[in-house]
Each structure stands twice: as C-alpha cells, then as structure tokens.
C-alpha positions in Angstrom: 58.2 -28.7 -64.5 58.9 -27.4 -61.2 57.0 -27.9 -57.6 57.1 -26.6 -54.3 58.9 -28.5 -52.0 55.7 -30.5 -50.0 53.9 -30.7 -54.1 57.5 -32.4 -55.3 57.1 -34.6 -51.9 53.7 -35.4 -53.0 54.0 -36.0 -56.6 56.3 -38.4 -55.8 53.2 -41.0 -55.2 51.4 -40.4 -58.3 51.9 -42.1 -61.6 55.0 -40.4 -63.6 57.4 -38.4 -61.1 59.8 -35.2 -62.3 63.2 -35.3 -61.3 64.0 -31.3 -60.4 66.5 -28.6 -61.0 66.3 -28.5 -64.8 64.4 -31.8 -64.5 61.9 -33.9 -63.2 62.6 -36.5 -60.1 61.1 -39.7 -59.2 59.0 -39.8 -55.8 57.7 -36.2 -57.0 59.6 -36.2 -60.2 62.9 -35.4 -61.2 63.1 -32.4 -62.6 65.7 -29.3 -63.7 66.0 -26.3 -64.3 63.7 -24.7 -67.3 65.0 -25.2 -71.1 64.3 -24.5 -74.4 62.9 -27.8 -75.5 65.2 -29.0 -78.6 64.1 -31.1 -81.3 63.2 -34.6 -79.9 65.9 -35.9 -82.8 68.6 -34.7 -80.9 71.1 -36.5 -83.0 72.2 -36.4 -86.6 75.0 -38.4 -87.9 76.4 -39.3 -84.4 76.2 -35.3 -83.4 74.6 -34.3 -80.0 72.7 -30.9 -80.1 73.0 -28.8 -77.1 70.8 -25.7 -77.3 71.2 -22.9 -74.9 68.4 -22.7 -72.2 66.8 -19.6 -70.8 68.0 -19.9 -67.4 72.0 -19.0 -67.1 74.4 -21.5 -65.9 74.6 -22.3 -62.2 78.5 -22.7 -62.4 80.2 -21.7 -65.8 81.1 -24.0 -68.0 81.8 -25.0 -71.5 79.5 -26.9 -74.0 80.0 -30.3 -74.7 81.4 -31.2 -77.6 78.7 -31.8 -80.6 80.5 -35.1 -81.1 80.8 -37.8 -78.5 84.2 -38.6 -77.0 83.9 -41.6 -75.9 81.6 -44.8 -76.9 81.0 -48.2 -75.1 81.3 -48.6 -71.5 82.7 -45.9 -69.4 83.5 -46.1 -65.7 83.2 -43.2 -63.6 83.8 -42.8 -59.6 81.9 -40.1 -57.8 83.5 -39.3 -54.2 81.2 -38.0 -51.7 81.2 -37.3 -48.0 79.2 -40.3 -47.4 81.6 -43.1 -49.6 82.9 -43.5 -53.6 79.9 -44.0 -56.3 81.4 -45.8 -58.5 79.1 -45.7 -61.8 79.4 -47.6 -65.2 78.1 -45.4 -67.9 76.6 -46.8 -71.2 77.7 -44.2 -74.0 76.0 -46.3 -76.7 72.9 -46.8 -75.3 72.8 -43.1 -74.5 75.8 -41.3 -76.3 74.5 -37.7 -76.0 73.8 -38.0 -71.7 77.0 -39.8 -71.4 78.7 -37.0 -73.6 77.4 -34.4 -71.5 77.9 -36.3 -68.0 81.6 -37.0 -69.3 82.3 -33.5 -70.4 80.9 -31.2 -67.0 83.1 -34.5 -65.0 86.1 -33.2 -66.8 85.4 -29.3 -66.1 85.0 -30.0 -62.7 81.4 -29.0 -63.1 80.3 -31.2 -60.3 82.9 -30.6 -57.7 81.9 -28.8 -54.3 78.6 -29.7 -54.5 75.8 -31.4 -52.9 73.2 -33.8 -53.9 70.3 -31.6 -52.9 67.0 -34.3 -53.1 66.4 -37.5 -51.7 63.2 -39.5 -51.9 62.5 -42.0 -49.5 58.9 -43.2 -50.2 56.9 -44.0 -53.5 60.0 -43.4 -55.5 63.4 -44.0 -53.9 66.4 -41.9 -55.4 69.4 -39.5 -54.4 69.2 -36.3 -56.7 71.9 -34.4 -57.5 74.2 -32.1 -60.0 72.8 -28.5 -59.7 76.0 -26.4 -57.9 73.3 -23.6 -57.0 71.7 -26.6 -54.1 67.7 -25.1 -55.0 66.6 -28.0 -57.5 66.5 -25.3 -60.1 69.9 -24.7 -61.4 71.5 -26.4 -64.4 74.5 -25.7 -67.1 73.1 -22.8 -69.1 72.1 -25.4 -72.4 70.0 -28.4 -72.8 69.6 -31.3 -74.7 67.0 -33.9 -76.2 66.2 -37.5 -74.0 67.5 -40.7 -75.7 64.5 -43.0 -74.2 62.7 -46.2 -75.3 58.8 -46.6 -74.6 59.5 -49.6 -72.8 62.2 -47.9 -69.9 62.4 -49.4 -66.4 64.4 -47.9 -63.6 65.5 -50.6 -60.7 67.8 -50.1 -57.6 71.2 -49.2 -59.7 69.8 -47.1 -62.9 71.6 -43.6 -63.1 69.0 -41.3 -64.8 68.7 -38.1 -66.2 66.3 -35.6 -64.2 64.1 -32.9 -66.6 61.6 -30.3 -66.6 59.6 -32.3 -69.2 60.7 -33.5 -72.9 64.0 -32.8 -74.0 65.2 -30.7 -71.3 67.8 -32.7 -69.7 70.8 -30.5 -68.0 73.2 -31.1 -65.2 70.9 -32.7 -63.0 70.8 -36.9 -62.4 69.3 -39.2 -60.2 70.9 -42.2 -58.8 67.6 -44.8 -57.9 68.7 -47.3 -54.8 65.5 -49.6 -54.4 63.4 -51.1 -57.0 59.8 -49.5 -57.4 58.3 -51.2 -60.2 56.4 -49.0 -62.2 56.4 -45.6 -59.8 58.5 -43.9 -62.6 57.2 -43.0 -66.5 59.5 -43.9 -68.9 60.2 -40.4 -69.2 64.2 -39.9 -67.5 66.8 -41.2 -69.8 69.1 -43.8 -67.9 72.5 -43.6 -68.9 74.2 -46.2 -66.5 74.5 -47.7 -63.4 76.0 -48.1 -60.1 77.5 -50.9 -58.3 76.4 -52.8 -55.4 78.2 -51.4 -52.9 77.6 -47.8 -54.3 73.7 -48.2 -53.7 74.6 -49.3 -50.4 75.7 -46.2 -50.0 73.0 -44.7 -50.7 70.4 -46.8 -48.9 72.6 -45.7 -45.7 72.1 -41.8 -46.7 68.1 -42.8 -47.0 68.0 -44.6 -43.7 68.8 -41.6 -41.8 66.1 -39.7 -44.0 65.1 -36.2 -44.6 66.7 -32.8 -43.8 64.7 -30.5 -41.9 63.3 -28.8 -44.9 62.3 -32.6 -45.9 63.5 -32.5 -49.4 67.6 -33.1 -48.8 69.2 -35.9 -47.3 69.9 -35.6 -43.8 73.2 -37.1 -44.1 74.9 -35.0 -46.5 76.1 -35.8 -49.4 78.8 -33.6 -50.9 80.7 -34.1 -54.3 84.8 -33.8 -53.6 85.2 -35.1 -57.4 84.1 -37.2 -60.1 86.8 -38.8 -61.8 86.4 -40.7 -65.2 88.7 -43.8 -66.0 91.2 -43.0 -69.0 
C-alpha cells in the first residue's frame, strides 16, 4: 500500500508499518511499488518465482535467475556518501530475497542512487533501493515473502519493504535501533549489518529529516554495492 508522505509519517506509530516504493516501511510502513501478488508458495524445488508487476521498471534490468546462485552466508558492502554498509546476507534463511538482492547488486541496479526514506520515531529505519527516489519505483517483477509468524526486527535486520503480501521488489530497509514490537512480522529479513554500519546510520538519523520530512537530511547516495566472490 501506498501513503502520502505526512500518512506514511503517521502510520509509522501504529501497529504494523509498510515499508514504501513497491513495499511497506517501518515507522509508516515500508512499502514498494504496486505488484501483482504471486502465489504465497513462491518456491518449488529450490526455484524462486518472479512474476512481472504492473508498474514498469524504474531502471532496466534483468530477472533473477529462477534458481538461486548462491546459498549460506553472503557478504555484501554497500558504499554510500555517508560511509561503507557492510551487510551479511542469509541466503538460506531467505534464498529467493537474497537471489534477488544478489542479482540487481551484480547489474548495477542499485548504483547512483539514493536511499529516499528515513524514520526517526516509532519505527527507526533507512529506506532505500527505488532508482526513480519517489518511494514508488521498483524492478518491473515481484516476488513472494519468505516470513515466519514469529519475525522480530532489532537494530541490524536488513528487510524487505512491500505493498502488502508477496510484493517484495527492489526496495529494503536497513533498521538501526531496536523497537520491540513497532513492526508486523510482515517484511522479510534477509540479513544484517554490522556494528559499525548501523552507526552509520544512526549518524544519518541524528541530523534527521529533509525538508519534505520523509528523506534523510544527510544524504545517502549508493556509489556501489559490491558482493564478496
């Protein structure tokens, strides 16, 4: 689901938050742009379905590859204007998110551009990975959330942001303070970051909102995201 900028600020205090673009956000919620909900069994013999959404891609790009490429731990480092993110993503917890993540990495997907949310109260998390900058843009596909009942998301957890069910894209969320219970278990988490990475990010929140109060003030722009051979 979408909101308007102030709603997304506000839903942010309520009980399950959308992370934006093609997802839903914590704080309001994360959320993407609009898909085509696929089949909440998004796998079949280790295969990740990615169904083409209605929206068109916000920077082209190829689907992912119906079969993971990688499995176990995979480290990834994420340079920004405002320091290195270096994530370690868990491909067996969540094989079809860390597919996808792994695949628009390698096509340069997330190069030159911005993480475009920030929530700095109720929910705490950096929002990023639509190249259009509006909240609303995504890769052109989507695919189904890889979730248990029993999710928790505390300073560290790298997330996938939706629309609603099974309509993860592009978009991800990167939480840097614990807020027990603010967010439903309803974003799939498919790593973390280090330490030193959410410091990073508690720096960007410190100097707070942009003017239109929805991005960070201190920008934060993607040069490259590199994943370890």
């Amino acid at each position: 689901m979408r909101f308007s900028r102030m709603a997304a600020i506000a839903a942010t205090f309520v009980l399950a938050l959308t992370l934006g673009g093609c997802a839903t956000t914590p704080g309001s919620t994360p959320t993407s742009e609009p898909a085509v909900s696929p089949s909440a069994d998004a796998t079949a013999d280790g295969a990740c379905a990615y169904p083409t959404s209605p929206r068109p891609a916000a920077k082209a790009v190829e689907v992912p590859p119906a079969e993971p490429t990688v499995t176990g731990e995979v480290s990834v480092t994420i340079a920004t204007s405002a320091g290195d993110l270096n994530l370690t993503l868990d491909a067996d917890k969540a094989p079809c998110a860390v597919n996808n993540f792994v695949s628009l990495a390698e096509q340069g997907y997330f190069d030159g551009t911005s993480c475009h949310r920030l929530t700095t109260s109720g929910i705490f998390v950096l929002q990023c990975g639509d190249p259009s900058g509006t909240g609303s843009g995504g890769p052109g596909y989507s695919f189904a959330d890889e979730l248990d009942p029993k999710e928790t998301y505390p300073a560290g957890t790298v997330a996938m942001a939706n629309a609603g069910p099974n309509t993860n894209g592009s978009q991800f969320f990167l939480v840097y303070q614990d807020a027990p219970g603010a967010l439903a278990p309803a974003y799939t988490p498919f790593g973390t970051f280090d330490e030193a990475s959410v410091k990073v990010v508690q720096d960007v929140a410190k100097a707070g909102l942009a003017d239109d109060q929805v991005a960070p003030k201190t920008p934060v722009d993607i040069s490259a995201v590199t994943v370890a051979p």
